[in-house]
C-alpha positions as CSV (number, residue, x, y, z in Angstrom):
1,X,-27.4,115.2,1.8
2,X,-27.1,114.2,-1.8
3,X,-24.7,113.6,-4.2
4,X,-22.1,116.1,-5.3
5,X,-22.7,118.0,-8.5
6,X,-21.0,120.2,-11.1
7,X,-22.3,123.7,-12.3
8,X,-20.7,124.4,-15.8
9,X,-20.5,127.1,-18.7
10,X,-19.6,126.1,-22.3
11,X,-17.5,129.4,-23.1
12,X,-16.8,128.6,-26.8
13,X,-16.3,125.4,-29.1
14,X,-14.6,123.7,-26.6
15,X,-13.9,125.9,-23.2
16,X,-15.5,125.2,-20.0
17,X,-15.7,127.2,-16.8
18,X,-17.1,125.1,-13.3
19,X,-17.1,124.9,-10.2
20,X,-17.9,122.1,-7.7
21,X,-20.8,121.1,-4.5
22,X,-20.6,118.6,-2.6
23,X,-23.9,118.9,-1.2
24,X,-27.8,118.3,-3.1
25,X,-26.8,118.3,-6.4
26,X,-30.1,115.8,-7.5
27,X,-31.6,116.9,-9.9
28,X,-35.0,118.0,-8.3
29,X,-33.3,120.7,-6.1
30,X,-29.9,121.7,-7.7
31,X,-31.2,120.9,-11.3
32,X,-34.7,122.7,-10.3
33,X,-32.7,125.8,-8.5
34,X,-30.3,126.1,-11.7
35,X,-33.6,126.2,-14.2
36,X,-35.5,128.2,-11.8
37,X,-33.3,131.0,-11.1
38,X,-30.4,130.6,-13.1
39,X,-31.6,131.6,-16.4
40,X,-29.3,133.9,-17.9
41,X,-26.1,133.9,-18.9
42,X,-25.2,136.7,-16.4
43,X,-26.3,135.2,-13.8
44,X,-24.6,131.8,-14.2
45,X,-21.1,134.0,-14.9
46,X,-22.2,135.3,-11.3
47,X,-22.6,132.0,-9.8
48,X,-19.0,130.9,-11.3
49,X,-17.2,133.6,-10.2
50,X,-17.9,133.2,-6.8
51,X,-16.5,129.3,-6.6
52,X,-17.0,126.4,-5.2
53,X,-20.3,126.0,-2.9
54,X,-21.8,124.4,-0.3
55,X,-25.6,124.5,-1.1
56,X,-27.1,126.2,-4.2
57,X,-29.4,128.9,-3.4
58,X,-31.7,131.8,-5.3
59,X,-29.6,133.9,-5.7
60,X,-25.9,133.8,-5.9
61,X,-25.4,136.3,-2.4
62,X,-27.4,133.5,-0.4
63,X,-24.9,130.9,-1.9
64,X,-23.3,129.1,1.1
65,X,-19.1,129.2,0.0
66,X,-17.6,125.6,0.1
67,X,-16.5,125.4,4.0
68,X,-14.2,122.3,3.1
69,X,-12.0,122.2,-0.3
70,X,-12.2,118.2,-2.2
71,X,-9.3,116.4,-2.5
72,X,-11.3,115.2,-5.5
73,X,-12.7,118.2,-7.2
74,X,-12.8,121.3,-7.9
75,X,-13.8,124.8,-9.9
76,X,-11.6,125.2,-13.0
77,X,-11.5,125.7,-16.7
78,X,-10.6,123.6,-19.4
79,X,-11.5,121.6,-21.9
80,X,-14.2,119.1,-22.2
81,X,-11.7,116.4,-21.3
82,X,-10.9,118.1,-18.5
83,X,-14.2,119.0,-17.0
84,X,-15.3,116.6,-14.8
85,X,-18.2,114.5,-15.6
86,X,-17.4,111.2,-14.4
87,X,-18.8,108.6,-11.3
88,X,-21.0,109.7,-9.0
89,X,-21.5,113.6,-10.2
90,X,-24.5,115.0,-12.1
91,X,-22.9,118.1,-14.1
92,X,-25.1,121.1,-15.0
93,X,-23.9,122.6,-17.9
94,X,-24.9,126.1,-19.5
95,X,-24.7,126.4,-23.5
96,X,-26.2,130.0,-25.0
97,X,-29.6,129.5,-26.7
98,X,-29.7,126.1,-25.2
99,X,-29.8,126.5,-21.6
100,X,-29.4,123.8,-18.7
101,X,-28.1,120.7,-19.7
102,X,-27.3,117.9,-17.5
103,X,-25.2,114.7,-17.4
104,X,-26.8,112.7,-14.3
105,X,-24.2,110.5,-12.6
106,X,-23.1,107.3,-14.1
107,X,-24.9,108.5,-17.3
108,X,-23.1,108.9,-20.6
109,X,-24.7,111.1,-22.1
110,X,-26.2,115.2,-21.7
111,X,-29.6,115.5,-22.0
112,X,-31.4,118.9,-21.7
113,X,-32.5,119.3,-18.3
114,X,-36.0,120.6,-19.0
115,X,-36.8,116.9,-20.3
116,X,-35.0,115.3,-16.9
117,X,-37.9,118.2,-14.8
118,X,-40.8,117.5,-17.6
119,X,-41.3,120.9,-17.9
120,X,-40.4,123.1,-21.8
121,X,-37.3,124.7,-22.8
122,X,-37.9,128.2,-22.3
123,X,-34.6,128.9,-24.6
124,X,-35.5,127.8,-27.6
């Protein structure tokens, strides 16, 4: 089905809020889902409130709820040390006036996710 992902939210200098999917977290469905329809700040806080997921969908209501918690990972918040972003995860993350970034796995660095789809940053 795909590799697991993170969906993230930089709340402040260094405060993160996530949560996890184990499911099609590439980065031409998850990554295109997040850019596509997940383009607001409100609507990423609605996405994070509801947990972790199954599948990423449209719209947050359609969101499938994790069926199965990890023994490896999970929504939290934290710190960027404590966020995961390590092995075989991409993490989305949110930053205002930025947008989507994403760290694909095994990578070491974020890169802005509208380079990773080849499409322009509509936030800046």
């Amino acid at each position: 089905m795909g590799a697991p992902c993170v969906i993230a939210m930089r709340n402040g200098e260094d405060l993160y809020r996530w949560i996890f999917s184990p499911y099609d977290g590439n980065i031409q469905s998850a990554g295109r889902m997040l850019f596509d329809h997940y383009d607001t700040r409100e609507k990423v806080e609605r996405l994070l409130d509801n947990g972790d997921i199954d599948l990423l969908a449209p719209a947050v209501e359609e969101c499938e709820p994790l069926s199965e918690r990890s023994p490896y990972y999970s929504g939290g918040q934290g710190s960027k040390d404590e966020l995961p972003m390590f092995g075989e995860l991409h993490t989305y993350i949110w930053r205002d006036g930025y947008g989507w970034g994403c760290k694909p796995m095994l990578w070491e660095a974020v890169m802005p996710l509208n380079l990773l789809l080849g499409v322009e940053n509509p936030w800046v």
